[in-house]
C-alpha positions as CSV (number, residue, x, y, z in Angstrom):
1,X,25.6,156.4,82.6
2,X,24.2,157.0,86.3
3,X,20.6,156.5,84.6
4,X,21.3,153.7,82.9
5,X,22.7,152.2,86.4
6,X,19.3,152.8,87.4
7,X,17.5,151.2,84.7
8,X,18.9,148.1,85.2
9,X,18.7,147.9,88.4
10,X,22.3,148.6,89.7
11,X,22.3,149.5,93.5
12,X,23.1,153.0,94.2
13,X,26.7,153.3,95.5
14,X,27.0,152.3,99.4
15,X,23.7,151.3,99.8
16,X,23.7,147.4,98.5
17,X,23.4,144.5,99.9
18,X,25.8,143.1,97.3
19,X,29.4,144.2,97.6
20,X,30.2,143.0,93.6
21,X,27.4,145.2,92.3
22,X,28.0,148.2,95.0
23,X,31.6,148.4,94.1
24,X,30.8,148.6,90.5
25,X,28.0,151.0,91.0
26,X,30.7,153.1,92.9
27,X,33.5,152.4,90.2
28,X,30.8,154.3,87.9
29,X,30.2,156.9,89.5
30,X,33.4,158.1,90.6
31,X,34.6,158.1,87.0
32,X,31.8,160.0,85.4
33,X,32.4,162.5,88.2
34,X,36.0,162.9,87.0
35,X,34.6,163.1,83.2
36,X,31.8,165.3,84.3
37,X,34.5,167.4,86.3
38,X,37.0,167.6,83.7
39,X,34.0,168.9,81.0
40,X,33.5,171.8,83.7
41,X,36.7,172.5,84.1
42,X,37.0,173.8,80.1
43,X,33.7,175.7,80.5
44,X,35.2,177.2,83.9
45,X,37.8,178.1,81.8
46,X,36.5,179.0,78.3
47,X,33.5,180.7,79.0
48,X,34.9,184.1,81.2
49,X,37.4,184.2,78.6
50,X,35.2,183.8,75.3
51,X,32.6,186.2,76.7
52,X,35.1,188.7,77.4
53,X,36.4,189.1,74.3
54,X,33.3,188.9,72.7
55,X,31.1,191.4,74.5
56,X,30.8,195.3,73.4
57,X,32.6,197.1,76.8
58,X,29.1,198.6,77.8
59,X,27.8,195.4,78.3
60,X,30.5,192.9,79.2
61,X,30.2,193.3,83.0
62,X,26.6,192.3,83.0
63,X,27.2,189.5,80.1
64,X,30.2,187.7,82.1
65,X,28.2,188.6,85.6
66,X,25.8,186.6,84.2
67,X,27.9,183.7,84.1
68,X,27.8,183.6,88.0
69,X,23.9,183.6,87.8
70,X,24.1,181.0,85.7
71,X,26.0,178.4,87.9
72,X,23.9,179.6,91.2
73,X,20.9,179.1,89.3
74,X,21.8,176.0,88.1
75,X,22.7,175.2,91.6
76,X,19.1,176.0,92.6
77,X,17.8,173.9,90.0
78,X,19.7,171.0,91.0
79,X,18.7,171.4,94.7
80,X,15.2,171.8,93.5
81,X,14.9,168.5,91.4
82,X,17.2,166.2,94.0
83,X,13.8,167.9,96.4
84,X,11.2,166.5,94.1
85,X,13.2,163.2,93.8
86,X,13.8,163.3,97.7
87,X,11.0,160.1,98.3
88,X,12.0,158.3,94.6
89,X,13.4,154.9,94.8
90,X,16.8,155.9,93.1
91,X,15.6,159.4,93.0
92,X,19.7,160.0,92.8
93,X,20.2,158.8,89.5
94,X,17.1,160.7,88.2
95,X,18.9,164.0,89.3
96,X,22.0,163.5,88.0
97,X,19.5,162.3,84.5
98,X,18.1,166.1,84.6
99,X,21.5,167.3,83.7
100,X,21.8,165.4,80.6
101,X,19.2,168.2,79.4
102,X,20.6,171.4,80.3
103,X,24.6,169.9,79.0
104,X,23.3,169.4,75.5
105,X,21.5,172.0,75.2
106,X,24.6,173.8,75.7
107,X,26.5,171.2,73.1
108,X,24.0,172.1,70.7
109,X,23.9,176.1,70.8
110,X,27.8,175.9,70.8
111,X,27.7,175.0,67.3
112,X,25.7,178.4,66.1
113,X,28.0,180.6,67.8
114,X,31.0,182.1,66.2
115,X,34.9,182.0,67.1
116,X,36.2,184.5,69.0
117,X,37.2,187.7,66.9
118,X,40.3,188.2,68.6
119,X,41.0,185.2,68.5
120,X,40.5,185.0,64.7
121,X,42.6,188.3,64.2
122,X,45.5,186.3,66.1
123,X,45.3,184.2,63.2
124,X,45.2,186.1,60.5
125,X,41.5,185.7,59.6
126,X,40.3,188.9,59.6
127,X,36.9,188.1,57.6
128,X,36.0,185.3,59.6
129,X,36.9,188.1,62.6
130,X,34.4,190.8,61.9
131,X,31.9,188.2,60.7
132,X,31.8,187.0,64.4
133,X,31.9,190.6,65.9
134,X,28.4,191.3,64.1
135,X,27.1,188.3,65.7
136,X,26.8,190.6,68.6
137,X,28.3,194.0,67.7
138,X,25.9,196.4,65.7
139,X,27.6,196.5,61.8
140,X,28.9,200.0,62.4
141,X,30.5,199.5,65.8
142,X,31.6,196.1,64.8
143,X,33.8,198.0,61.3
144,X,35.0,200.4,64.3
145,X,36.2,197.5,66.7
146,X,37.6,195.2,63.9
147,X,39.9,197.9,62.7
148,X,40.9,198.9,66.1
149,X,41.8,195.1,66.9
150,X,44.2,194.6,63.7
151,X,46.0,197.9,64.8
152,X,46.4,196.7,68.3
153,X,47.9,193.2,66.6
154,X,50.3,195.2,64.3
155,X,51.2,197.4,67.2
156,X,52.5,194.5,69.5
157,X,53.9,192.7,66.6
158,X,55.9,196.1,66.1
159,X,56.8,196.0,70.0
160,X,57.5,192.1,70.1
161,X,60.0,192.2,66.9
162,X,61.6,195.6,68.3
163,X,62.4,193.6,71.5
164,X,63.8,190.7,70.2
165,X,66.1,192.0,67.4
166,X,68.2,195.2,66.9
167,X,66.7,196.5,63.7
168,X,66.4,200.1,63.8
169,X,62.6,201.3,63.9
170,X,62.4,202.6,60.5
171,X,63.1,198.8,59.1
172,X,60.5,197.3,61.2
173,X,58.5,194.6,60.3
174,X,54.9,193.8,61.5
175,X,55.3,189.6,62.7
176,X,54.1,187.1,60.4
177,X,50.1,186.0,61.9
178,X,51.5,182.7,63.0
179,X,54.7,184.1,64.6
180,X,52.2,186.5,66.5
181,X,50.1,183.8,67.8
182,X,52.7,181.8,68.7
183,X,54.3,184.8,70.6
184,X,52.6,184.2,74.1
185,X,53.3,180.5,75.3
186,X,53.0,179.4,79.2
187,X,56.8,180.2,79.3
188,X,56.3,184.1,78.7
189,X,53.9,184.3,81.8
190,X,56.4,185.1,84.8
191,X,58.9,186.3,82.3
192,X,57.7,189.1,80.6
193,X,57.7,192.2,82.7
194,X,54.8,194.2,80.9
195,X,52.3,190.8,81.8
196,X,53.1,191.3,86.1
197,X,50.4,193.6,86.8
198,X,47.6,191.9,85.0
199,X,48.5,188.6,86.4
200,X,49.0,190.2,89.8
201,X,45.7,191.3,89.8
202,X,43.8,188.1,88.2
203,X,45.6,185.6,89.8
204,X,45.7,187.7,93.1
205,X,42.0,188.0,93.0
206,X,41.6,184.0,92.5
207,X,43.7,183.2,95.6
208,X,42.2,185.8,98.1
209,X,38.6,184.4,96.6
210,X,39.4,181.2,98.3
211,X,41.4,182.0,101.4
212,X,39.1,183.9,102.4
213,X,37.0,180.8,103.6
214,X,34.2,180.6,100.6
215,X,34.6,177.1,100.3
216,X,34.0,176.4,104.4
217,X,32.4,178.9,106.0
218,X,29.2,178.0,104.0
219,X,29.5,174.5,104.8
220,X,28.1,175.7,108.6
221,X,24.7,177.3,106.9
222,X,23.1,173.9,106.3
223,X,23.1,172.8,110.1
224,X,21.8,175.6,111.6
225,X,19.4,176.0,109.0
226,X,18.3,172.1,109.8
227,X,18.4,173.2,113.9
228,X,15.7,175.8,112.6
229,X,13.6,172.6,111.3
230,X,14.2,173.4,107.6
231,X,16.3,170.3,107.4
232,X,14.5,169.0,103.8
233,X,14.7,172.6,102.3
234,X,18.1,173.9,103.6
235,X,20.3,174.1,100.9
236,X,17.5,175.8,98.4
237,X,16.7,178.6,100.8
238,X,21.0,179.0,100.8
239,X,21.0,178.7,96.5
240,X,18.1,181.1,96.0
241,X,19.6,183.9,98.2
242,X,22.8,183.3,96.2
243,X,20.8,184.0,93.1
244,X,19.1,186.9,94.4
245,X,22.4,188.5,95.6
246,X,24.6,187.5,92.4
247,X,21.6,189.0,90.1
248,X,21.8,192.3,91.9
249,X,25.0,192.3,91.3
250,X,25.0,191.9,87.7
251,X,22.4,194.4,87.9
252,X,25.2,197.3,89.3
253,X,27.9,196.4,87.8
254,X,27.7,198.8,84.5
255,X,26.9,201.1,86.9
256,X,29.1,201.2,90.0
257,X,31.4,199.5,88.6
258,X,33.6,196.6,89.6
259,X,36.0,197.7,92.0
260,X,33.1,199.5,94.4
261,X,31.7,196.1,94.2
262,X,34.8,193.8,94.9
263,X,35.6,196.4,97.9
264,X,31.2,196.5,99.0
265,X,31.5,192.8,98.9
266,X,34.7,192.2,101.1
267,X,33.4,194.9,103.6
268,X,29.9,192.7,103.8
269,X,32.1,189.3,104.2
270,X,34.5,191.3,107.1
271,X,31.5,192.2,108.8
272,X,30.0,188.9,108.3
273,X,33.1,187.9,109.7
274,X,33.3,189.9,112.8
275,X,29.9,188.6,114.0
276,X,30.9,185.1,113.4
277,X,34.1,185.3,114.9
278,X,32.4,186.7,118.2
279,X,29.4,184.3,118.3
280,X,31.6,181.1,117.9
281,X,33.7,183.0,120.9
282,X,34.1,179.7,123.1
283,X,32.7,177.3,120.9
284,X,34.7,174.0,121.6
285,X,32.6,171.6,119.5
286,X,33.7,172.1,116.6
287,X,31.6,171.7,113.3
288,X,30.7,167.9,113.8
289,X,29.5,168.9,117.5
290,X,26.9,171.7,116.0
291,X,25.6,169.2,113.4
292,X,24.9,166.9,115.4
293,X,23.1,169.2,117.9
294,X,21.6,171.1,115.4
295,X,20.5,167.4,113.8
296,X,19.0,167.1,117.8
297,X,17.3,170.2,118.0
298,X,15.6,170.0,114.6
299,X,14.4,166.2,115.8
300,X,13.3,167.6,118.4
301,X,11.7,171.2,116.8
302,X,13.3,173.4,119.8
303,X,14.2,175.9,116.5
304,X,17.0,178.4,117.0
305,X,18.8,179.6,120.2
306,X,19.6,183.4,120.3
307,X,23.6,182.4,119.2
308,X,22.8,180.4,116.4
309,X,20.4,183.4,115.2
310,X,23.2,185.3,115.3
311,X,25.3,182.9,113.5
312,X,22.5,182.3,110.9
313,X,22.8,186.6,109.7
314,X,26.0,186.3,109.8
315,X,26.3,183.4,107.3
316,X,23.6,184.8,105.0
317,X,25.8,188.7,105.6
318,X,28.7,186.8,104.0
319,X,26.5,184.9,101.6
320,X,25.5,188.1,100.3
321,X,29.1,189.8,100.1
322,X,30.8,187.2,98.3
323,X,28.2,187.0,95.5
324,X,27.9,190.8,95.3
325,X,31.8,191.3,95.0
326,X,34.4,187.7,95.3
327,X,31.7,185.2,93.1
328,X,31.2,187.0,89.9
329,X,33.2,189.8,89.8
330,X,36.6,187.9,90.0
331,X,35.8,186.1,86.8
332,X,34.5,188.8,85.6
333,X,38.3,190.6,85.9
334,X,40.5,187.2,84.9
335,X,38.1,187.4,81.3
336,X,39.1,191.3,80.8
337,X,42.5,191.9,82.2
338,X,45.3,189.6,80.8
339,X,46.6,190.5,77.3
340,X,45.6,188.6,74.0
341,X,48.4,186.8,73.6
342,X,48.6,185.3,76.9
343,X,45.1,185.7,77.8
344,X,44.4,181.9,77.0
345,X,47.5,180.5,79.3
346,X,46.1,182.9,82.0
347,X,42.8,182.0,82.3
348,X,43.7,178.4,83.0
349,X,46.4,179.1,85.6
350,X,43.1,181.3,87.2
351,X,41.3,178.5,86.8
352,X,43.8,175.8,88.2
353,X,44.6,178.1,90.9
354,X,40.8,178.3,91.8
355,X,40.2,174.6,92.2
356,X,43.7,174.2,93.5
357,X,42.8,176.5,96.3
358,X,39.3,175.3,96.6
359,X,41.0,171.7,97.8
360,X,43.1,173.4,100.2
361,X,40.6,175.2,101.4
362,X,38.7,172.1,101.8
363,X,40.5,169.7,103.5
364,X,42.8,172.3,105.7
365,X,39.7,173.9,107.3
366,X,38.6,170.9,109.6
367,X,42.5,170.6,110.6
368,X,42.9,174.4,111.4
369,X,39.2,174.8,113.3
370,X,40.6,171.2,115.5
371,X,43.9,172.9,116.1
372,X,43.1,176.7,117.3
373,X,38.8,177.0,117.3
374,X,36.2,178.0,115.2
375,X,36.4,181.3,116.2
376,X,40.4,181.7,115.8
377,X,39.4,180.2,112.0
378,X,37.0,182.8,111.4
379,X,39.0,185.7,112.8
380,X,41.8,185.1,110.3
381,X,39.6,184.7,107.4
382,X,38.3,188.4,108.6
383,X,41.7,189.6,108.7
384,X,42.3,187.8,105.3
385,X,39.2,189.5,103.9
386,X,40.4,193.1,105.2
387,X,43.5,192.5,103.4
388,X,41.4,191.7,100.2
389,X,40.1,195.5,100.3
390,X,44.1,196.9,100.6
391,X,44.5,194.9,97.3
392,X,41.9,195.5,95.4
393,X,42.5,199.3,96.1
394,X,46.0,199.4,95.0
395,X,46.3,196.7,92.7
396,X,42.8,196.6,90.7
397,X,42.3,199.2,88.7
398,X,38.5,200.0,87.1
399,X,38.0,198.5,84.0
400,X,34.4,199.5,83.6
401,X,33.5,200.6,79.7
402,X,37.4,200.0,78.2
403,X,37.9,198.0,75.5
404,X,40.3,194.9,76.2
405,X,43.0,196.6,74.2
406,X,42.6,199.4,76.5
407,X,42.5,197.4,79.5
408,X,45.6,196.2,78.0
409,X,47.4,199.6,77.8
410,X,46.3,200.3,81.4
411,X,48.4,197.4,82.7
412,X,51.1,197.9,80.8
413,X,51.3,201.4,82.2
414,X,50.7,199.6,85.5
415,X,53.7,197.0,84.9
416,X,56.3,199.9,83.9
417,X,56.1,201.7,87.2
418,X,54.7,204.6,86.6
419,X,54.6,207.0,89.9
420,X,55.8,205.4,93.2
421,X,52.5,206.0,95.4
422,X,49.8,204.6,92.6
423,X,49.8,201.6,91.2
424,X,47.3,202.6,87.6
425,X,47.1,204.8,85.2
426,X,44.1,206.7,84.5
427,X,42.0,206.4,80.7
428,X,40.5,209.5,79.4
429,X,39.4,208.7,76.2
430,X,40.1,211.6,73.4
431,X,37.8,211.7,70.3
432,X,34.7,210.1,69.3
433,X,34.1,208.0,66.7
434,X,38.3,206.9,66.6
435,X,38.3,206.4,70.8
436,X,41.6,207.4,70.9
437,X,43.1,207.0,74.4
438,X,45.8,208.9,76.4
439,X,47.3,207.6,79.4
440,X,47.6,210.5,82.1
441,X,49.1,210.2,85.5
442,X,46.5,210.8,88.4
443,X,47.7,213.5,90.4
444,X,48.7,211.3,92.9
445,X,51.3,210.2,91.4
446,X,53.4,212.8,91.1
447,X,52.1,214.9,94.0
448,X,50.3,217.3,92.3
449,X,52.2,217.5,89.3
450,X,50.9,216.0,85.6
């Protein structure tokens, strides 16, 4: 649509010397960002989530990491083409063009990929189910895992039924497929007790990604940069570290795992936090007053004082701790944590809750840093951040290697209070082939005594 503006001649929006044709032009383009926003809001949402329950467990981390290098790669890209379209006559409408690509591409492949197998198994169509498990899964390990996931529906069709009726054990029934996968609507979120502790630690996760200052603190990168004389290249120097950092990430993951990487990120971001909170010590300007001196000093190519220096590591410190732990690690958690038959529900209200937060974030920011300082703002992000590491320490447990209907068990343990100082069970996976688990209390939490 944007394109098509452009090829026939539309003014770009708030540039024209007509106020008919500007209007329109703006009219436009404010709904095809609400159509192009609402598309991204279903892949936000679909994509941890379908990965997730796609991925073999030893490879998962990395596959839905790799969702975050996606979307800072694509970030690059974008900064990279709106560059070489930087001295175009409507060189805007040409970048927003380039996209039209890359989105169907993407509508394209989506028709040669299968259905989620868990989802299929929700539905009774087991065949269809480990059809789309070898699509990834080697045929051997794909027989193991489809077996293992019809068990795991029989077994909380066993537990749902025992809850809701009195029939003795022995006259059981397993739940009809449909009555299954119509078990876990938005209502059973808050109401089901087994559900608190994987919503507790995906939802929890979501919220302290965003008030921790992500969405504003990076919006102070761009000016200094610009003060350094960089002013046509800032934002791609910002997107390609990202990309670095979030790849080394994705890179560790299978291997550290992701709760040394949440708590390695949120101890970079304190630090970051720390510096910034002392170098903005007495800063009265504001964020308007060091744009437009940094828009001075790079007019004038007097580069970086010694504080902005220090502000400059600082920024790029946090840069790198958020997309090390907070960037792809959270979604990485929301697409493995919540249970099947909620895990749909859940995933939007982590989604909702992200952009909800994102807003706040947003727009409160400039009213907080007017009211009390930049400094004061960055402090209580810090403090924020530190609280982050107290969290993801007691309420995140490792999920590294599990399958989801493991990861499952583990919260459920989690969410029927199991010990009073520890708030997981630990795995320890019994057998081979079968991967039988057994959930043991740590030591911990029963002082001592297993």
């Amino acid at each position: 649509v944007l394109e098509v503006m452009s090829a026939h001649q539309i003014p770009a929006p708030l540039s024209s010397s007509s106020s008919a044709s500007s209007s329109l032009a703006l009219l436009v383009l404010i709904v095809a960002r609400v159509i192009y926003g609402i598309g991204i809001g279903f892949a936000m949402h679909s994509a941890p989530a379908y990965l997730g329950e796609v991925m073999p467990p030893t490879i998962r981390g990395a596959v839905v990491s790799g969702k975050e290098v996606a979307i800072v790669l694509g970030m690059l890209l974008g900064y990279l083409v709106g560059y070489s379209f930087l001295n175009v006559y409507r060189g805007w409408s040409h970048t927003y063009a380039v996209s039209l690509v890359f989105s169907s591409v993407m509508v394209a492949l989506s028709y040669y990929i299968p259905y989620s197998p868990r989802w299929l198994v929700s539905r009774g169509r087991d065949g269809e189910a480990l059809k789309a498990l070898m699509f990834v899964w080697k045929p051997e390990q794909a027989k193991i895992e489809h077996f293992s996931m019809i068990e795991a529906r029989k077994i909380r069709a066993r537990e749902m039924k025992r809850k809701t009726s009195a029939i003795p054990d022995n006259h059981i029934e397993v739940l009809s497929n449909e009555d299954y996968a119509a078990s876990g609507g938005l209502e059973t979120l808050f109401s089901v007790p087994s559900y608190r502790a994987a919503l507790t630690a995906g939802v929890g996760l979501v919220v302290l990604q965003q008030i921790t200052g992500q969405p504003s603190v990076l919006s102070y990168a761009t000016p200094i940069l610009i003060s350094a004389g960089l002013s046509s290249y800032s934002s791609v120097l910002v997107a390609f570290f990202k990309v670095v950092a979030t790849t080394l990430a994705v890179v560790l993951v299978e291997r550290s795992g992701r709760r040394k990487l949440l708590m390695a990120g949120c101890a970079l971001m304190c630090l970051a936090l720390m510096i910034l909170t002392v170098a903005f010590q007495g800063h009265e300007g504001g964020a308007t007053s060091m744009k437009s001196s940094s828009s001075s000093r790079s007019s004038d190519h007097n580069g970086l004082d010694t504080r902005s220096a220090f502000i400059l590591v600082g920024m790029f410190v946090y840069i790198a701790g958020y997309q090390v732990g907070f960037g792809p690690i959270t979604w990485l958690i929301i697409s493995e944590v919540f249970p099947q038959s909620i895990r749909g529900q859940a995933v939007a209200l982590a989604v909702q809750t992200n952009f909800a937060l994102n807003a706040v974030v947003q727009f409160g920011v400039p009213l907080l840093e007017q009211q009390f300082g930049l400094s004061f703002m960055f402090g209580m992000f810090g403090l924020l951040t530190a609280y982050s590491i107290y969290f993801i320490s007691t309420r995140v447990p490792e999920t590294r290697g599990l399958t989801l209907e493991e990861i499952e068990e583990k919260f459920s343990a989690m969410s029927a209070g199991h010990g009073k100082n520890a708030s997981w069970m630990r795995i320890e996976r019994v057998g081979s082939e079968e991967e039988k688990i057994q959930l043991i209390p740590t030591a911990s939490v029963y002082g001592g005594e297993i």
